[in-house]
C-alpha positions in Angstrom: -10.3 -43.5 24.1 -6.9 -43.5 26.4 -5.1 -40.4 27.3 -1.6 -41.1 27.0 0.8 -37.9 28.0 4.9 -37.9 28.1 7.2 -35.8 29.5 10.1 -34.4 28.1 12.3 -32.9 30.8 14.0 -29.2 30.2 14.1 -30.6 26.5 13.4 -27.7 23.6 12.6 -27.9 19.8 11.8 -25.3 17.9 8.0 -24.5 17.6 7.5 -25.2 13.6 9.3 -28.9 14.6 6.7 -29.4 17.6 3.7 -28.5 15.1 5.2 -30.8 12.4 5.5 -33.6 15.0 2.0 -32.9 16.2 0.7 -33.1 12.6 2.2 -36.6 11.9 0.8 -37.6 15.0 -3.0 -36.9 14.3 -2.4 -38.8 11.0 -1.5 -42.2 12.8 -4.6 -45.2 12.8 -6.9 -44.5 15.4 -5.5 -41.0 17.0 -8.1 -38.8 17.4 -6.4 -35.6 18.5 -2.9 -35.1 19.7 -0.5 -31.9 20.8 3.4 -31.5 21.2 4.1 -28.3 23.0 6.0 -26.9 26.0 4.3 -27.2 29.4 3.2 -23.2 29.8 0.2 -22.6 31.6 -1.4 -21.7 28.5 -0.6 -24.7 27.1 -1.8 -27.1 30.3 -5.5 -25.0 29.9 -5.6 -25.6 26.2 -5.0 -29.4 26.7 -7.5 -29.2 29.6 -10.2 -28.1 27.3 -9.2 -30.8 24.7 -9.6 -33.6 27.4 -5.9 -34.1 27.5 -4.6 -32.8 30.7 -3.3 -35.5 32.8 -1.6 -35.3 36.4 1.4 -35.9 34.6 0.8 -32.8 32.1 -0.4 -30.9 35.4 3.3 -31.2 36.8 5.2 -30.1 34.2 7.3 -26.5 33.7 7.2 -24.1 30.9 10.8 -25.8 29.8 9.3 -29.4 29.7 7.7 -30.7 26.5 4.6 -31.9 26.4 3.4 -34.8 24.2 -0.5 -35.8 24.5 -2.0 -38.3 22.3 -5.6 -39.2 22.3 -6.3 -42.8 21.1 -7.2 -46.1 21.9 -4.8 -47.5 24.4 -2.4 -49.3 22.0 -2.7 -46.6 19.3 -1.4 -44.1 21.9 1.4 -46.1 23.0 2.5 -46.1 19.4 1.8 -42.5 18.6 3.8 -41.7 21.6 7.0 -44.3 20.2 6.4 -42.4 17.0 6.7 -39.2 18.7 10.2 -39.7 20.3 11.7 -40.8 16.8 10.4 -37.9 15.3 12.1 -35.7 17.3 15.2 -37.2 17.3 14.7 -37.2 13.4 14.2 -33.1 13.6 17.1 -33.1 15.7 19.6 -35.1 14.1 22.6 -33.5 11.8 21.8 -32.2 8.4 22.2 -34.1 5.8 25.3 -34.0 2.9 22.9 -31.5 0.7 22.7 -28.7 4.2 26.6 -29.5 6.0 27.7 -26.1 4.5 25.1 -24.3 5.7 26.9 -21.7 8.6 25.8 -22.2 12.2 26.9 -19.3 13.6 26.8 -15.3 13.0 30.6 -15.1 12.1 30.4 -17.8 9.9 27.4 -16.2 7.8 29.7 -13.2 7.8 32.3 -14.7 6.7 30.1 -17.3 3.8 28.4 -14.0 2.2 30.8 -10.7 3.0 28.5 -9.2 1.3 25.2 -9.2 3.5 24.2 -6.5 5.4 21.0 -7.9 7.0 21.0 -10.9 10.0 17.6 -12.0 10.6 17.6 -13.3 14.3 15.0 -16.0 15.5 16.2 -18.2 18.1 14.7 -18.8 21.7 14.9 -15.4 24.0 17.9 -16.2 26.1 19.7 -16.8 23.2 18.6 -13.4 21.1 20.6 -10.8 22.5 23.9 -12.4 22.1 23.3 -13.2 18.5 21.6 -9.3 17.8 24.9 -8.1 19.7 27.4 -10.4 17.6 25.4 -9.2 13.8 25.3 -5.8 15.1 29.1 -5.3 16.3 30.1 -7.3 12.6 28.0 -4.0 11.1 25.0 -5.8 10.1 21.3 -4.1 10.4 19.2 -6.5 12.1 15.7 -7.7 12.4 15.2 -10.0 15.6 11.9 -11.8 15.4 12.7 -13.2 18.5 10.6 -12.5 21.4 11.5 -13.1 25.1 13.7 -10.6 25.0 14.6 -8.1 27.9 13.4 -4.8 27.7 17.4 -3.6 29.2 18.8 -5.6 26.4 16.3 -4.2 23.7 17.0 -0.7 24.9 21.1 -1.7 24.7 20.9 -3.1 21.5 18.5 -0.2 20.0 20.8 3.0 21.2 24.2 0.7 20.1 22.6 0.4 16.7 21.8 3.8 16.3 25.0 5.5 17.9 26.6 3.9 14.9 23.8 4.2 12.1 22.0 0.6 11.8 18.6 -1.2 12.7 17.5 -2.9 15.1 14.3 -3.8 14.1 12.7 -5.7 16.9 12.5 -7.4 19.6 9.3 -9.0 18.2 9.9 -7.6 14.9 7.6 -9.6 12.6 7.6 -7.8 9.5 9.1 -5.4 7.2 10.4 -4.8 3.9 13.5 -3.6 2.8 14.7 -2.9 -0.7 11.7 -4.6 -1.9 13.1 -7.6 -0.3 10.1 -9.2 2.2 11.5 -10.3 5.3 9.8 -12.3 7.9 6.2 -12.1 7.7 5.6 -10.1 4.9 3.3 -9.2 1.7 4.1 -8.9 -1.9 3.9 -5.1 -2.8 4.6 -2.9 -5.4 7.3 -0.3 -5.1 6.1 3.2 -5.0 6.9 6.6 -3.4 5.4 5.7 0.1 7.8 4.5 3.3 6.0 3.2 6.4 7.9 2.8 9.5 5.9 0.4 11.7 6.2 -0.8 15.6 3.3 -2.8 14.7 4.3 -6.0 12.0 0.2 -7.0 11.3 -0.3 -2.9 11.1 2.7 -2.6 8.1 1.3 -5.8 6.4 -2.1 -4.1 6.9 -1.4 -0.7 5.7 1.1 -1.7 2.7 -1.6 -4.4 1.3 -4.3 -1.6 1.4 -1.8 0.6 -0.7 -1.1 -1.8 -3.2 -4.9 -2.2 -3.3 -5.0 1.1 -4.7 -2.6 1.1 -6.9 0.3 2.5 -4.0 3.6 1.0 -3.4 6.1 1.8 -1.1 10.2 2.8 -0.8 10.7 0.7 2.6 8.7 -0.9 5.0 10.6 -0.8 8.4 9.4 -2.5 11.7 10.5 -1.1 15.6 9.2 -3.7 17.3 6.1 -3.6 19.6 7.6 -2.1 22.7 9.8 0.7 20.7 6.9 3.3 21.2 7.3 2.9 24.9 8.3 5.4 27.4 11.4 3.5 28.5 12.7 3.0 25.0 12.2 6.4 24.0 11.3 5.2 20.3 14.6 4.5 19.2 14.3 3.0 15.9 11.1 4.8 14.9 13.1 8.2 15.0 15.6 6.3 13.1 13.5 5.1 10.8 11.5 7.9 10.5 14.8 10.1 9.6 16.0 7.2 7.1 13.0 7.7 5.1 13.2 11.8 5.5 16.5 11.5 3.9 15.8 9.2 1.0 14.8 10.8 -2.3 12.5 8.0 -3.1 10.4 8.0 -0.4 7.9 11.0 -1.1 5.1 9.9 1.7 6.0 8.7 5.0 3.4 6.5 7.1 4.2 6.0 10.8 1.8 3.3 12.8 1.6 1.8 16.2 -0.4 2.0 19.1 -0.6 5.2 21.2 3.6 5.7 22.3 4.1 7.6 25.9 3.7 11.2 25.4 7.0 11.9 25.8 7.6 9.4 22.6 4.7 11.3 20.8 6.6 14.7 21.2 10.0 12.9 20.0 8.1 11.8 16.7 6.2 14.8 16.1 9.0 16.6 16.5 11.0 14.9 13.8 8.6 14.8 11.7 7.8 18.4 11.4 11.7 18.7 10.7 11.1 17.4 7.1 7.9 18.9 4.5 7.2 15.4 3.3 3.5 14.6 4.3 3.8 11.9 6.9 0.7 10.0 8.5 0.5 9.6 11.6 -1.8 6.3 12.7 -0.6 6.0 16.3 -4.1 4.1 16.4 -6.9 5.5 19.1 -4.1 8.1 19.7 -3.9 11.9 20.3 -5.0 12.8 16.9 -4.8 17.1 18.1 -1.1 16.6 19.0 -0.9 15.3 15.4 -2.6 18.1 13.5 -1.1 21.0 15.2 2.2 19.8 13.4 1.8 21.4 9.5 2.9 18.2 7.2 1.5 15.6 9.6 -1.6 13.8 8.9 -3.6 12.1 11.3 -5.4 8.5 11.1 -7.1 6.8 13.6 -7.4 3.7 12.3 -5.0 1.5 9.9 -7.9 1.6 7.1 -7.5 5.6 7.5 -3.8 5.7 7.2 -4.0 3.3 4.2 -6.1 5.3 2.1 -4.9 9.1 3.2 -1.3 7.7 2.4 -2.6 6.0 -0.9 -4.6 9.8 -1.9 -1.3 12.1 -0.6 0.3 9.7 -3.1 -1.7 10.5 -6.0 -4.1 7.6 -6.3 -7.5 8.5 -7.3 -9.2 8.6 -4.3 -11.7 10.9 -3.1 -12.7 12.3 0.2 -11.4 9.6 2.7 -13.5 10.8 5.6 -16.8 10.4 3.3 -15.8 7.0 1.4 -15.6 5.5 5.1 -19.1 7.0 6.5 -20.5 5.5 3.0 -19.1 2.2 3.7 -20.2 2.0 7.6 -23.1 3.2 6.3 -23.5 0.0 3.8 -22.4 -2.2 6.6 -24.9 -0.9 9.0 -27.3 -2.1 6.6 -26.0 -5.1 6.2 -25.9 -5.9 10.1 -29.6 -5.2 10.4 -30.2 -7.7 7.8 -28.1 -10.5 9.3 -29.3 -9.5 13.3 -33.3 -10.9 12.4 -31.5 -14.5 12.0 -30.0 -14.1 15.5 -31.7 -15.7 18.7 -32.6 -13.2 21.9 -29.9 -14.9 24.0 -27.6 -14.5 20.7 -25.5 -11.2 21.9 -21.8 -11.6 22.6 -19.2 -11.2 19.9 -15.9 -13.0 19.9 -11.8 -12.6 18.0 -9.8 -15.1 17.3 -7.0 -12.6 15.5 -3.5 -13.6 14.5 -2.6 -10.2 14.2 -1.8 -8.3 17.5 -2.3 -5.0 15.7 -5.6 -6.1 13.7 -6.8 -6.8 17.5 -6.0 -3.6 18.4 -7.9 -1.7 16.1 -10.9 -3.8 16.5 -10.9 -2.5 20.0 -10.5 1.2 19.1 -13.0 0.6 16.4 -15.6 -1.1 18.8 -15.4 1.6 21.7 -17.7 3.9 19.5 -19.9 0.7 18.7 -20.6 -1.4 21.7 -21.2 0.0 24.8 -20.2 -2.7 26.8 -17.3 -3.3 28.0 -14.8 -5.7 25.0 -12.4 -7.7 27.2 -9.0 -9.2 26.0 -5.8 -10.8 26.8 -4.0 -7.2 24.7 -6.4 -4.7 26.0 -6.6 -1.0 25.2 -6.1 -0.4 28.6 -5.1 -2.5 31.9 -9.1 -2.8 33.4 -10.2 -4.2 30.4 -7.4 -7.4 30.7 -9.2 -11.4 30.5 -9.1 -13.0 33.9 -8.2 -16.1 31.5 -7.3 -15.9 28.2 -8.1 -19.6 27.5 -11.5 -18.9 28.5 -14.0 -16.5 26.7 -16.6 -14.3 28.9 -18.9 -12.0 27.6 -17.2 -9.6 24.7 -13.5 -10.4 24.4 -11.0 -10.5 21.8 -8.1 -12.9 21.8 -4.4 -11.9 19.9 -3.2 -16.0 19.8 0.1 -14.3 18.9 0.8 -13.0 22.3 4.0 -14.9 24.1 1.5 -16.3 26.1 0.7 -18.4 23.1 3.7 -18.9 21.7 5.9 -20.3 23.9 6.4 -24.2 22.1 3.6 -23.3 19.8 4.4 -22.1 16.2 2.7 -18.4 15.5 -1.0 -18.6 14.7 0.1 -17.3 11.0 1.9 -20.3 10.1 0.0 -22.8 12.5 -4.0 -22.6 12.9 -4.2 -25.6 15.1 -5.1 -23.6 18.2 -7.8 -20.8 16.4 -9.4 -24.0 15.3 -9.7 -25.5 18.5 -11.3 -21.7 20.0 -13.3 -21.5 16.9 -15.3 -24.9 17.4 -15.3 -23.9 21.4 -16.7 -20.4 20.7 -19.5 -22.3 18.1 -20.7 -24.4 21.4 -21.4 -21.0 23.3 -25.0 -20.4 22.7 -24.3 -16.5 23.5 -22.2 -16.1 21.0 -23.7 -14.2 17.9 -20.8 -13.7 15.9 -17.4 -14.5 15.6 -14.2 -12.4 13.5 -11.0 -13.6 12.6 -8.4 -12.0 10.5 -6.2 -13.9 7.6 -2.8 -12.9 7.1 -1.1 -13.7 3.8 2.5 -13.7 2.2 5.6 -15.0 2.6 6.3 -16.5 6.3 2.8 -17.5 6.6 0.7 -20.5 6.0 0.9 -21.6 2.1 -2.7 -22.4 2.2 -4.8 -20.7 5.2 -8.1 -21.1 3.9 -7.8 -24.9 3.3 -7.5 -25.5 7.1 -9.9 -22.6 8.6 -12.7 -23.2 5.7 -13.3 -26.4 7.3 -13.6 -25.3 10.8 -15.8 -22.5 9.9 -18.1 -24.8 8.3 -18.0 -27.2 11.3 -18.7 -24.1 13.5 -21.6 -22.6 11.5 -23.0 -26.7 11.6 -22.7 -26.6 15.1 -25.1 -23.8 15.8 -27.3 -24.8 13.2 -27.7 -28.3 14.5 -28.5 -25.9 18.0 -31.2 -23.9 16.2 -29.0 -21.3 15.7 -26.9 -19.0 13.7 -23.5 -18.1 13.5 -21.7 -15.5 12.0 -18.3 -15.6 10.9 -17.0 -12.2 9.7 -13.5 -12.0 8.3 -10.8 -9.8 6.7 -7.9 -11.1 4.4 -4.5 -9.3 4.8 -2.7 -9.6 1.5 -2.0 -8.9 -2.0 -2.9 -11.2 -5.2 0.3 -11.5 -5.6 0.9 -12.9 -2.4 1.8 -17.1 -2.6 -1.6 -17.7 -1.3 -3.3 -15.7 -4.0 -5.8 -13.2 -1.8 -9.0 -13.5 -4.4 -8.3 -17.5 -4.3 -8.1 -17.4 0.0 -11.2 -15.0 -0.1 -13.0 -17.0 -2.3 -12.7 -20.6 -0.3 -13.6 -18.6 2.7 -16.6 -17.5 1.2 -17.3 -20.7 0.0 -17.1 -22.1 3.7 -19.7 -19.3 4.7 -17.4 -16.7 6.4 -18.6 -12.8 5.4 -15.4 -11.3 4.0 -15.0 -7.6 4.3 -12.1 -5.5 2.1 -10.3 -4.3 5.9 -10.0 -5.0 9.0 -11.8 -2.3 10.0 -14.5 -2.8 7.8 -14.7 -6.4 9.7 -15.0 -5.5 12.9 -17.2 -2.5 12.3 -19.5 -5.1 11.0 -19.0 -7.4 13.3 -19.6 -4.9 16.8 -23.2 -3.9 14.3 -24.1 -7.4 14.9 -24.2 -7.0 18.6 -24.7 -3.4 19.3 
């Protein structure tokens, strides 16, 4: 096999093109692997490990593109050819059936006067100036755009709410409004419960768990992951949170997002004690005392919590919260001791490979009470825990592949499970590694078929240790709604099938998954 690389100078395409391109390429006669991506360092490690990082590859910038084809020497060349007339293909003019589609802002306006909603995803530089043009033409916004500087976010943020829209975002991935899903985002029922959300994986999260009891909800509205900070003051949560005080639909209010800066946390609390509705309040691993000393405000630790104590405030038949969870840990701590007798003594690290920047997160808070050693990760609960290398596991650790890091010239680990793959089958050749959990996001946005890709790998893992006199354990959650396009009893099931152990929460997942090591 030849390595053959090529180097795109200052040349961008956007992500979903680059995996597309990639795809085609690993279908060519005799290519064994092959990658288009930009030249982040991120990027140059992952090639490393693949046996694809050439000198050429080692010298190029985060705004090159990166094309590596693995293949016998002639078979590259090609794949390479093929390569540069795909692109040009993905970047030529739309066809007869798209030329009316508008290119710009105005022109959107201008096709449907009657829109009130941009959704903005375009490279970072770019993102401002479009959020600035859709908000001063009076349109709400959600900008799932990333990249984006925190003295622009905190412009856009106080413009919009001086004159009464959303900015949802930067790094909005999810929320639904009006029923209507946008981004990444679940089918779920209507119903009397609003969640405002500066967390997209936690709003997926908590509104599938509703809807699993029989919940739906008025709005689902995403901040962005940086609203909760000190130096944005959480702007649109207060706005969000007042929007759903306001409407007579909304009869439960759910906030979630990791802990905001105290002075953030006073804001909220404060706002929400203006208003009787019972509001939940899963600032996860948070100051849960702040919360109860404020009369309607309910506190939840963990997404799973917040889910069901929103679901039973709603009226669903659900018991005592507190007990149904020590029942099920309990279940699942018998479960683990089973599993553990299969393991090998040198068997004791636990790995994530999550999508979901949120689910990561409360697999952290959930694991502090379960493993006493120290979890490391590339999103850490706090700064001394941070990976020395992301692209490299040691010990515990956790991995959120939907950090920029990763996403820079790489298509979101919803949509595109190339990379997990390739850290799933590197984490099966670890003979320390005991167990590893993933999540599985569903709806619309996200890949049509998840489970036909990672049921594959999983096997091929689990093979791996076995053929090493060893087992693996893959433990798994699955974000989504049977309604979703997916289907979530259909995804389950294949995953199953492939010899994951699917749990009903993310929680419940990585509860199970820290008993395996603890």
């Amino acid at each position: 096999m030849a390595v053959k690389t090529l180097i795109k100078t200052s040349e961008y395409h956007d992500s979903v093109s680059l995996m597309l391109v990639a795809r085609e390429l690993s279908k060519l006669p005799g290519v064994s692997d092959a990658a288009v991506v930009m030249g982040t360092e991120a990027n140059k490690s992952i090639l490393e490990q693949a046996g694809m990082l050439t000198d050429e590859v080692k010298a190029a910038t985060p705004n090159d593109l990166v094309i590596a084809v693995s293949a016998p020497e002639d078979a590259a060349a090609n794949a390479l050819l093929e390569a540069e007339k795909l692109l040009q293909k993905k970047a030529g003019p739309a066809g007869e059936a798209e030329a009316f589609r508008p290119k710009t802002v105005r022109a959107a306006v201008k096709s449907s006067p009657a829109a009130n909603v941009a959704i903005i995803s375009v490279a970072g530089r770019y993102a401002a100036d479009e959020a600035w043009e859709a908000l001063r033409r009076g349109l709400h916004v959600l900008l799932f755009s990333d990249n984006v500087s925190l003295e622009d976010e905190i412009a856009l943020k106080q413009y919009a709410a001086d004159h009464g829209l959303l900015l949802m975002g930067p790094g909005a991935g999810t929320a639904i409004i009006n029923g209507v899903a946008l981004a990444f985002a679940n089918v779920v029922p209507a119903g009397p419960v609003g969640i405002v959300s500066a967390a997209g994986t936690g709003l997926q999260e908590v509104s599938t768990l509703l809807g699993k009891n029989g919940v739906g909800i008025t709005q689902g509205i995403g901040t962005g992951g940086r609203d909760l900070k000190e130096s944005v003051g959480g702007i649109m949560m207060l706005a969000g949170l007042k929007a759903l005080q306001e409407d007579p639909a909304t009869q439960v209010i759910v906030l979630v997002g990791k802990p905001p800066a105290p002075s953030v946390t006073q804001k909220v609390l404060e706002q929400v004690a203006l208003c009787p509705k019972p509001t939940v309040v899963c600032f996860m691993g948070g100051d849960m005392e702040a919360v109860k000393a404020v009369p309607n405000a309910i506190p939840a630790r963990t997404l799973e919590e917040g889910g069901l104590l929103a679901a039973k405030v709603a009226g669903a038949p659900i018991g005592d919260v507190k007990a149904q969870i020590e029942a099920e840990t309990l279940r699942l701590k018998e479960q683990a001791a089973g599993l553990k007798k299969a393991l090998k003594p040198g068997q004791r690290y636990l790995r994530g490979l999550f999508s979901g920047g949120t689910l990561c997160y409360e697999a952290q808070v959930i694991w502090t009470d379960l493993i006493p050693e120290t979890v490391l990760s590339n999103a850490p609960l706090d700064k001394h825990k941070q990976m020395a290398d992301s692209t490299r596991s040691q010990g515990h650790c956790t991995i959120d592949l939907g950090e920029e890091e990763f996403t820079v010239g790489r298509p979101h680990p919803m949509i595109d499970n190339d990379l997990r793959i390739r850290r799933l089958l590197q984490e099966a050749h670890d003979p320390e590694v005991a167990v590893i959990i993933m999540d599985v996001v569903l709806g619309y946005g996200a890949h049509m078929d998840p489970a036909s890709e990672l049921g594959p790998a999983i096997r091929q893992a689990r093979q791996i240790a076995h053929d090493a006199g060893r087992e693996l354990f893959i433990v798994a959650s699955v974000t989504g709604t049977e309604q979703d396009p997916q289907g979530l009893s259909r995804q389950s099931a294949a995953l199953t099938e492939a010899g994951a152990i699917i749990c009903g929460s993310n929680a419940a997942a990585s509860r199970l998954a820290g008993m395996l090591v603890a």
